[in-house]
DRENDO-1510 file (C-alpha; in Angstrom, 1 decimal, always signed):
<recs>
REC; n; res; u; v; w
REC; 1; UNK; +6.8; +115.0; +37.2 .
REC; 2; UNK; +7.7; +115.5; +33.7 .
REC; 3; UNK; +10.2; +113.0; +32.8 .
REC; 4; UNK; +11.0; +114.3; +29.4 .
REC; 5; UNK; +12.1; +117.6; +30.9 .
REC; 6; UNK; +14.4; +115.8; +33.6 .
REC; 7; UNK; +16.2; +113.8; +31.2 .
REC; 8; UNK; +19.6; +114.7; +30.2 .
REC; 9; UNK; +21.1; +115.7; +27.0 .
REC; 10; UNK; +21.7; +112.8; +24.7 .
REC; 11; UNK; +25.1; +112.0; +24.4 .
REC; 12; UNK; +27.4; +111.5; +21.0 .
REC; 13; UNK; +27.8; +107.9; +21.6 .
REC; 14; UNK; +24.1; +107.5; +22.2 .
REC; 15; UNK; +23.3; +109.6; +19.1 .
REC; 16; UNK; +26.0; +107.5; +16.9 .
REC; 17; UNK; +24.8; +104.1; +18.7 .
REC; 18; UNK; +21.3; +105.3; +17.1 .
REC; 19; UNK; +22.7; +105.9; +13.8 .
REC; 20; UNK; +24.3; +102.4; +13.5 .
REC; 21; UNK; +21.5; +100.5; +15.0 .
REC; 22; UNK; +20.2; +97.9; +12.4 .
REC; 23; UNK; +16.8; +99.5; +10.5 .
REC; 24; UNK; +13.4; +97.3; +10.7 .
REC; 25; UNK; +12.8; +94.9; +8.3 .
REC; 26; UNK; +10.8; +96.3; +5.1 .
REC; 27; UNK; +7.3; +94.3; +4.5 .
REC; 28; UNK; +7.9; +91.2; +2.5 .
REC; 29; UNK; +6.1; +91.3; -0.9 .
REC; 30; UNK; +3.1; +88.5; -1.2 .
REC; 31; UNK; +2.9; +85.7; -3.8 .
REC; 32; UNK; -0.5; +86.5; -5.7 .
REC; 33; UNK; -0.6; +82.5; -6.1 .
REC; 34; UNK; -1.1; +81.6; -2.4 .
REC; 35; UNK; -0.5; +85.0; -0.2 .
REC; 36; UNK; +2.7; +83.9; +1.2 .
REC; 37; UNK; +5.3; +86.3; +1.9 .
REC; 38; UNK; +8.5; +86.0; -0.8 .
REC; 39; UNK; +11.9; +87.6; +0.2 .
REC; 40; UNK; +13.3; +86.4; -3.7 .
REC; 41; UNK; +12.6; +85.9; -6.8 .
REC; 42; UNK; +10.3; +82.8; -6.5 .
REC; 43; UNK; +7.8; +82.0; -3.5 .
REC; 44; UNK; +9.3; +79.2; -1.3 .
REC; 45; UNK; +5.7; +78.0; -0.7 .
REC; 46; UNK; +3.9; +77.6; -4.1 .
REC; 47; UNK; +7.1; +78.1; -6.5 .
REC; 48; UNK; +5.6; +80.5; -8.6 .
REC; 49; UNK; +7.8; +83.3; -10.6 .
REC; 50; UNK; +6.8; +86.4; -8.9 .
REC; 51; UNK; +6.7; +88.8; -11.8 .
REC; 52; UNK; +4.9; +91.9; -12.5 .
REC; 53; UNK; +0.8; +91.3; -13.1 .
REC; 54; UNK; +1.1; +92.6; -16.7 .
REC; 55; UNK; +3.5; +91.7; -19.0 .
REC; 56; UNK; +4.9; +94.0; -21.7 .
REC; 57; UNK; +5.6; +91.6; -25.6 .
REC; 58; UNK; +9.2; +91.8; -25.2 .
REC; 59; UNK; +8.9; +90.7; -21.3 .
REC; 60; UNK; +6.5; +87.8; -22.6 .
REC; 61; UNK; +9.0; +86.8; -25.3 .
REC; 62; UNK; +12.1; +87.0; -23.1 .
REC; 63; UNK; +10.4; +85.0; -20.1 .
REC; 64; UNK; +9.3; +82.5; -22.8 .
REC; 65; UNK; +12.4; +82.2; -24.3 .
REC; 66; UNK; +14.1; +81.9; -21.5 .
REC; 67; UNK; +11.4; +78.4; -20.3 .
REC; 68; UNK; +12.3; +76.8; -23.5 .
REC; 69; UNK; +16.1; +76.9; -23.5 .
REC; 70; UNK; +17.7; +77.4; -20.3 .
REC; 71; UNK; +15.2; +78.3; -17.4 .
REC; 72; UNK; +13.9; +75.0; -17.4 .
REC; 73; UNK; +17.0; +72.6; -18.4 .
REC; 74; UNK; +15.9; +69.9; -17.3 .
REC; 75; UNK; +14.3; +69.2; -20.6 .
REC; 76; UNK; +17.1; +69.0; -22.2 .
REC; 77; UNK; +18.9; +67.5; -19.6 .
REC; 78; UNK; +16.6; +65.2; -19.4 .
REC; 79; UNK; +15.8; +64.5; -23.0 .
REC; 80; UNK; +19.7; +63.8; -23.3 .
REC; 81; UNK; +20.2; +61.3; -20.7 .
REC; 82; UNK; +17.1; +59.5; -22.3 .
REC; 83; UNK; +18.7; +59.3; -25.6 .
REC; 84; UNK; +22.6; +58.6; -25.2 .
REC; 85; UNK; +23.1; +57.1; -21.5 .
REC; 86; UNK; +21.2; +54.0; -21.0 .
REC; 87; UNK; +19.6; +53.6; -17.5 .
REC; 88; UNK; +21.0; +57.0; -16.3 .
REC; 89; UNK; +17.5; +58.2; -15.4 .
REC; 90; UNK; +16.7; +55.7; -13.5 .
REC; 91; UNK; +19.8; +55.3; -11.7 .
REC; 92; UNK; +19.8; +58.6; -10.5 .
REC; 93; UNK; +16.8; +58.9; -9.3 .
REC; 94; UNK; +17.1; +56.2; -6.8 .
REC; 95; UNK; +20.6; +57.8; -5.8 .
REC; 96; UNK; +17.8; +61.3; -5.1 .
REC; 97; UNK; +18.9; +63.2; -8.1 .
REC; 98; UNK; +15.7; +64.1; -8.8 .
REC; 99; UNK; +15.5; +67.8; -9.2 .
REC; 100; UNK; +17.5; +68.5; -12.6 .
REC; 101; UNK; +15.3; +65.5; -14.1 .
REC; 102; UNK; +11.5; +65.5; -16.1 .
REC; 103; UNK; +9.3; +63.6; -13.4 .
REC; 104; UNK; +9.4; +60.0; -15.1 .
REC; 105; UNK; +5.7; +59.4; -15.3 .
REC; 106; UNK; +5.1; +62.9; -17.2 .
REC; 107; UNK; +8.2; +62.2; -19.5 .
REC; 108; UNK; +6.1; +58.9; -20.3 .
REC; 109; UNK; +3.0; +60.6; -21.0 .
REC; 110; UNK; +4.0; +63.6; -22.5 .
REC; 111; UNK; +5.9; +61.3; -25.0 .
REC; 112; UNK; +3.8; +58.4; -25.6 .
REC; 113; UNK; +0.9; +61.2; -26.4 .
REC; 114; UNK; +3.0; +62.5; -29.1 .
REC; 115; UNK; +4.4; +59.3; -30.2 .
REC; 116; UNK; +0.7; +58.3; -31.1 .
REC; 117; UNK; -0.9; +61.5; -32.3 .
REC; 118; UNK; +2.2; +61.1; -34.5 .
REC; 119; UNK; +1.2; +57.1; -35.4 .
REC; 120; UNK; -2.1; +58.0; -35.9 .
REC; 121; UNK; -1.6; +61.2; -38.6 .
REC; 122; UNK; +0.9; +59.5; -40.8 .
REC; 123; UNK; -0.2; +55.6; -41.1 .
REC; 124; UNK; -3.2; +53.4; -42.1 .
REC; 125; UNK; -4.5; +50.1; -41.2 .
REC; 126; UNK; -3.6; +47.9; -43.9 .
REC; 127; UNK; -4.8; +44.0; -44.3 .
REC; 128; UNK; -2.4; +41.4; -46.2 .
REC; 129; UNK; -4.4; +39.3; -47.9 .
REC; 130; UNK; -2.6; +35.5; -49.6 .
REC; 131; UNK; -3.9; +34.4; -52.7 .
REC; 132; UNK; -2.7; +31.3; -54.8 .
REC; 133; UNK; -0.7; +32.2; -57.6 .
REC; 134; UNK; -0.3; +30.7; -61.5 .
REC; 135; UNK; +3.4; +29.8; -60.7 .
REC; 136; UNK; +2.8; +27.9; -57.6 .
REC; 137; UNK; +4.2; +30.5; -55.1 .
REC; 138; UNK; +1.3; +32.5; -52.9 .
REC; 139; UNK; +0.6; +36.0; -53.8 .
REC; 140; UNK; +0.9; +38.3; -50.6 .
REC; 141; UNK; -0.9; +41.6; -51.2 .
REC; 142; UNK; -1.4; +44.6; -49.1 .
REC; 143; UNK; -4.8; +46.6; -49.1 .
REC; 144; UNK; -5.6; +50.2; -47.3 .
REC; 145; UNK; -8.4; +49.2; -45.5 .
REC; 146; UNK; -9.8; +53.2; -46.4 .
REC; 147; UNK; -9.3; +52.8; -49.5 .
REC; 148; UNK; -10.9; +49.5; -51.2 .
REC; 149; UNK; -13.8; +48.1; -50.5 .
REC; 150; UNK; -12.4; +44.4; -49.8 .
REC; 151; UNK; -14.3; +42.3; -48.1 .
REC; 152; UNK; -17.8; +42.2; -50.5 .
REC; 153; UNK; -18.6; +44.4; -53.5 .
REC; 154; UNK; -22.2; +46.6; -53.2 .
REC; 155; UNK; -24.6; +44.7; -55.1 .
REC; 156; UNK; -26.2; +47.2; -57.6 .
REC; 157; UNK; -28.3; +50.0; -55.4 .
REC; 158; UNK; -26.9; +48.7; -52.5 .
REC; 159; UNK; -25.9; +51.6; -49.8 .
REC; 160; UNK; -22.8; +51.3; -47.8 .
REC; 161; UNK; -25.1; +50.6; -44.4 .
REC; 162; UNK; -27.2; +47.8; -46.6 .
REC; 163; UNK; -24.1; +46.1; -47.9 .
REC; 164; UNK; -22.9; +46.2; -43.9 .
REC; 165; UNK; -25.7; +44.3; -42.9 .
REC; 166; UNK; -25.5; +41.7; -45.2 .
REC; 167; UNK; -21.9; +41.5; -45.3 .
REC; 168; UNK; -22.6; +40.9; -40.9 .
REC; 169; UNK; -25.3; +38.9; -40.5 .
REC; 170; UNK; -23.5; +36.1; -42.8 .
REC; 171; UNK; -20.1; +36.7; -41.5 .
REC; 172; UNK; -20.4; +37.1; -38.2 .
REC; 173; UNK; -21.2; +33.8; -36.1 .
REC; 174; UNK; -20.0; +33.9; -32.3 .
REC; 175; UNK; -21.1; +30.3; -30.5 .
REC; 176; UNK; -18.5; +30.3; -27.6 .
REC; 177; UNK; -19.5; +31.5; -24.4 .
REC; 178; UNK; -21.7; +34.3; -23.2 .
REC; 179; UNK; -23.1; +34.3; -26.7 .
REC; 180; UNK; -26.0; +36.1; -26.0 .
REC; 181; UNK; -23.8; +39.1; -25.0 .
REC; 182; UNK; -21.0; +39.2; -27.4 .
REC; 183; UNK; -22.6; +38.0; -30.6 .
REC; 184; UNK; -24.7; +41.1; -30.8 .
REC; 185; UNK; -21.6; +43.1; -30.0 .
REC; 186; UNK; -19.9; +41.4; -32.1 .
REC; 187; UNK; -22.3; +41.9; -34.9 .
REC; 188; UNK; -22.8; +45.6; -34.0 .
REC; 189; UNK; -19.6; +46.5; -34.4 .
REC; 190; UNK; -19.1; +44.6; -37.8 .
REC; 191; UNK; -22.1; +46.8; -39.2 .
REC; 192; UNK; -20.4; +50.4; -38.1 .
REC; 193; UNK; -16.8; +49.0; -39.3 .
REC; 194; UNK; -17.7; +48.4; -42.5 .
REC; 195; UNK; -20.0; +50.9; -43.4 .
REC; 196; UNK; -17.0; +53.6; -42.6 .
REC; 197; UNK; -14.5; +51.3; -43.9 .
REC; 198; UNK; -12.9; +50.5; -40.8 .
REC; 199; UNK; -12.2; +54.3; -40.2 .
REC; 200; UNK; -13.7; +54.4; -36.5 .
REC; 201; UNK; -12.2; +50.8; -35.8 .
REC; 202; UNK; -8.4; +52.3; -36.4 .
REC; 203; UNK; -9.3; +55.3; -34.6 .
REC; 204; UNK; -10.9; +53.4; -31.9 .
REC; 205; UNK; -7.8; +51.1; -31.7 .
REC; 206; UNK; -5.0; +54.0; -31.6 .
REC; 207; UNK; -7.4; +55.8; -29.0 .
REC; 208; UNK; -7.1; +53.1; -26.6 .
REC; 209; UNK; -3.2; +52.2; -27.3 .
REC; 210; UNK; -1.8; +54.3; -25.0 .
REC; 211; UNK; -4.1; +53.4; -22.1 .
REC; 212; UNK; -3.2; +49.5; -22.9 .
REC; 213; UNK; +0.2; +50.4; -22.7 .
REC; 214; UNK; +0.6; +51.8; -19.7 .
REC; 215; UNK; -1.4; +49.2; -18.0 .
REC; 216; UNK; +0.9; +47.0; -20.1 .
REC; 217; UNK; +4.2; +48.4; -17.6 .
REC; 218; UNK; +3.4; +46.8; -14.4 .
REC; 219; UNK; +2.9; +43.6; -16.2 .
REC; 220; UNK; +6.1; +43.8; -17.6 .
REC; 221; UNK; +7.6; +44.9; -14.2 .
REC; 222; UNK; +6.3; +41.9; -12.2 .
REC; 223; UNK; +8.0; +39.4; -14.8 .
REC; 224; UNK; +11.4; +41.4; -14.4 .
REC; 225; UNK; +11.0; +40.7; -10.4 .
REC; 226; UNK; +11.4; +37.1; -11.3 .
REC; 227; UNK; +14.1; +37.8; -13.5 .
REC; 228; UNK; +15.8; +39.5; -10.4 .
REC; 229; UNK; +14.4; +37.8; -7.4 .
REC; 230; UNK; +18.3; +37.7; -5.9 .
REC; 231; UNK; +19.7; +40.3; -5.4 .
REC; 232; UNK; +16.1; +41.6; -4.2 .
REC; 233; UNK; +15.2; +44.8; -6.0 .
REC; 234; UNK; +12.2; +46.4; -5.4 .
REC; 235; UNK; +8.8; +46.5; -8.0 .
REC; 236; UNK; +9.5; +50.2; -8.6 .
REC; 237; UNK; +12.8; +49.7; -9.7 .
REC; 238; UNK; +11.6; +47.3; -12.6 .
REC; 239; UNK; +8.6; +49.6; -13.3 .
REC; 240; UNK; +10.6; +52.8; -13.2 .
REC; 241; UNK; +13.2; +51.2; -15.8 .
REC; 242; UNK; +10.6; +50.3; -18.7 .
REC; 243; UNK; +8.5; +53.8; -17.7 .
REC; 244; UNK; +12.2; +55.6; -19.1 .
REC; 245; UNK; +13.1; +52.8; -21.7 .
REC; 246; UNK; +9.6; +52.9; -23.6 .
REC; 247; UNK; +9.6; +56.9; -23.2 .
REC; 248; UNK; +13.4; +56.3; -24.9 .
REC; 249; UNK; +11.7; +54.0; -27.9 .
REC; 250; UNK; +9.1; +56.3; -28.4 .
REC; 251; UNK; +11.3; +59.4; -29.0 .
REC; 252; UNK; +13.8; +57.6; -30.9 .
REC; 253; UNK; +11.2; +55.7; -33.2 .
REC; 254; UNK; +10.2; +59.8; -33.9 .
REC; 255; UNK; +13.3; +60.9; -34.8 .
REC; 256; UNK; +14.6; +58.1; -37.1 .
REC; 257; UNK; +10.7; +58.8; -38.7 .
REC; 258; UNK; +12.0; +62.7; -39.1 .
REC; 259; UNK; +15.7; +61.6; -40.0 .
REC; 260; UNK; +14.6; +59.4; -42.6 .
REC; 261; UNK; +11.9; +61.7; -44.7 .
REC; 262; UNK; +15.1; +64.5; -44.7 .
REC; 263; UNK; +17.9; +62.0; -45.8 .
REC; 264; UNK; +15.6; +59.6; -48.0 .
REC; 265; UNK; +18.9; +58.1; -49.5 .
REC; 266; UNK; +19.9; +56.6; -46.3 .
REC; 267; UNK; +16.5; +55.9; -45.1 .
REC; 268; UNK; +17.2; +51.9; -45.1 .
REC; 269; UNK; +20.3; +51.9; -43.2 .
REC; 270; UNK; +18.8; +54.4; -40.7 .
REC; 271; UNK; +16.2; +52.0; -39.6 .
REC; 272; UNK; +18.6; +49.3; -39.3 .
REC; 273; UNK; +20.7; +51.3; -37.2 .
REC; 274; UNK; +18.3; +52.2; -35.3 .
REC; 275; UNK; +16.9; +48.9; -34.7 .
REC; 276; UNK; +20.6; +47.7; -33.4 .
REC; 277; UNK; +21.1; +51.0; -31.2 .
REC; 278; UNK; +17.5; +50.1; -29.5 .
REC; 279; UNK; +18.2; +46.6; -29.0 .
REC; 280; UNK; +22.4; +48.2; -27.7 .
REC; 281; UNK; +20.2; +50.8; -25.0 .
REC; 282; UNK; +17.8; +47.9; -23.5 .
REC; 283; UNK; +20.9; +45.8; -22.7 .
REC; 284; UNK; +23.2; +48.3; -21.2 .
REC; 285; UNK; +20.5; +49.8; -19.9 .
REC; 286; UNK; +19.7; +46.8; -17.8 .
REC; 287; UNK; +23.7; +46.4; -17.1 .
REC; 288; UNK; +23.5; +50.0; -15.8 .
REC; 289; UNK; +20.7; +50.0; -13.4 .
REC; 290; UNK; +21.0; +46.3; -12.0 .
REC; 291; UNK; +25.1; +45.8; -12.2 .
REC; 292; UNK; +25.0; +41.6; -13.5 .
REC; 293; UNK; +27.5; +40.8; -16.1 .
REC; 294; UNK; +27.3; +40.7; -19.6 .
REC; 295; UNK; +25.8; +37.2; -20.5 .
REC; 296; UNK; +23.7; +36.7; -17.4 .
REC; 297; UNK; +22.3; +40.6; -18.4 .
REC; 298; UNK; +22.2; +38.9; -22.2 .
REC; 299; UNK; +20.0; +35.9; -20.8 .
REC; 300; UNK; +17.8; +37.8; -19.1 .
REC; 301; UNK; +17.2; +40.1; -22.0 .
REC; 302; UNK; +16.5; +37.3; -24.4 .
REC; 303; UNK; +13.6; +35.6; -21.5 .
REC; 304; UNK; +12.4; +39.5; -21.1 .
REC; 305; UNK; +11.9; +39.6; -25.1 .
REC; 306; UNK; +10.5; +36.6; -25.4 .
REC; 307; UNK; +8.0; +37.1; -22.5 .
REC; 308; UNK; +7.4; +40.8; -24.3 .
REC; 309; UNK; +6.6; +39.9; -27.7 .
REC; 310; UNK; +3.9; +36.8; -26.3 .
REC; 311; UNK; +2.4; +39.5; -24.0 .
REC; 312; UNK; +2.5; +42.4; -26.3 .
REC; 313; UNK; +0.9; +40.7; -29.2 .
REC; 314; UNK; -2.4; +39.5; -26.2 .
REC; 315; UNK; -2.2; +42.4; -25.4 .
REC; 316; UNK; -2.5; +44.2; -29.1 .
REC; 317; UNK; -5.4; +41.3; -29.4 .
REC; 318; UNK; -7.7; +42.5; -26.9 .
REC; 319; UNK; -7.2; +46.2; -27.4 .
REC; 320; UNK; -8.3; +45.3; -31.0 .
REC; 321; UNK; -11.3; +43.2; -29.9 .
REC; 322; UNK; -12.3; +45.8; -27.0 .
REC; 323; UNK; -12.1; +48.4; -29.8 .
REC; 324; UNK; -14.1; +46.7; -32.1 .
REC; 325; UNK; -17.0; +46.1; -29.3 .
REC; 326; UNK; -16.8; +49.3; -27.9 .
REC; 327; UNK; -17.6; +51.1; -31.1 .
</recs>
């Protein structure tokens, strides 16, 4: 039987209750990244901007435009908070306001990267050297190591490489212990400092600064837990708070740099002020995050300093000696 023949004629309200029923779902578009479908503008799976494959110059200037200023605030969001509220970062990322904030770690990296490219173009290792003076008061002077050659003149015909040697081999006397490993080193390394004029040793050192550095956090963390053993706060809290106050130091110590080569007039009170408003951001920025009082936050500081400056300065001393021997 041929049911399509039987069938009645199709009503008005069947024919309007075709008309109105909802229409199929158009095919999603794909993310190129990773495949998945995307119903917007970015792909909930990978993140990625779905744009057309081929950009036209005013499309590529526009989208790159847009990154730098307000696409991606958190930059300057982030940059802000760093510079003018003390323990904000850190503070809010423990509450889980994580989203409109630069990840701490890369904040830390990206910064300390630029904060020693930027050491490394614009100073020079210099040696102070004290000498008695005619008048009874010692004679400090300062000597680019580059620049003069100050440790034993070149006899005459003497190469650079000779005078190395010979300035080593007399100079250069380990007898603690494993001798028989480091005074070699030791030795080695003497020979190829000189004979540049300490040029590889000070690239050598501000290669390996950063790394010693941020090794140099979790040491500092762990003395901060004794600091703040009650109330208990936990080891990330401590490291969290010096990963954002050393990123802070390193962007400021830039900027006063900057400040001071366009207003050279003022150059002197700059750094002072500086020095106070760093000093100003540590302390409230230890009031902030862990809530104590003023003088107990004071106390702490001064121990914290104290325990810095002893650690910081072993620390400089065996990046300098691992420098030197690694040459």
């Amino acid at each position: 039987m041929n049911t399509a023949a039987t069938a009645g004629p199709v009503s008005d309200a069947e024919v309007a209750a075709g008309a109105n029923a909802p229409a199929l779902p158009a095919a999603s578009a794909r993310c190129e990244n990773c495949g998945a479908a995307v119903s917007g503008r970015y792909c909930g799976s990978c993140g990625q901007r779905r744009e057309a494959p081929v950009h036209s110059l005013w499309h590529f200037a526009k989208v790159a435009a847009e990154d730098l200023t307000h696409a991606d605030s958190r930059l300057w969001r982030t940059l802000g908070a760093l510079l003018l509220r003390p323990g904000r970062l850190t503070r809010e990322f423990f509450a889980g306001r994580r989203a409109r904030y630069l990840p701490p770690v890369r904040l830390y990296l990206v910064l300390s990267v630029v904060f020693f490219l930027w050491a490394s173009a614009g100073h020079q290792v210099r040696l102070a050297t004290l000498a008695a003076s005619e008048h009874g008061a010692p004679a400090v002077t300062v000597t680019p190591l580059e620049d003069e050659e100050i440790l034993a003149k070149p006899l005459p015909g003497e190469s650079a490489e000779q005078r190395a040697e010979r300035v080593c081999a007399s100079g250069v006397n380990y007898d603690g212990p494993w001798q028989r490993q480091i005074q070699p080193a030791a030795r080695s390394a003497c020979v190829r400092m000189l004979a540049d004029n300490f040029r590889s040793l000070r690239e050598a050192f501000l290669h390996n600064l950063p790394r010693a550095m941020f090794l140099f956090l979790p040491l500092l963390a762990a003395a901060m837990m004794l600091l703040y053993w009650r109330p208990r706060h936990y080891y990330i809290e401590h490291l969290l708070l010096f990963v954002h106050n050393h990123a802070f130091v390193f962007l400021a110590l830039m900027l006063a740099t900057v400040l001071s080569a366009l207003l050279p007039a003022v150059s002197g009170v700059l750094r002072v002020a500086v020095t106070l408003y760093i000093a100003w951001y540590l302390y409230r920025s230890m009031r902030v995050v862990y809530g104590q009082g003023p003088w107990l936050t004071l106390g702490k500081l001064a121990l914290l300093s104290l325990f810095y400056l002893v650690s910081g300065a072993l620390m400089l001393l065996l990046t300098f000696v691992s420098s030197a021997l690694t040459l």
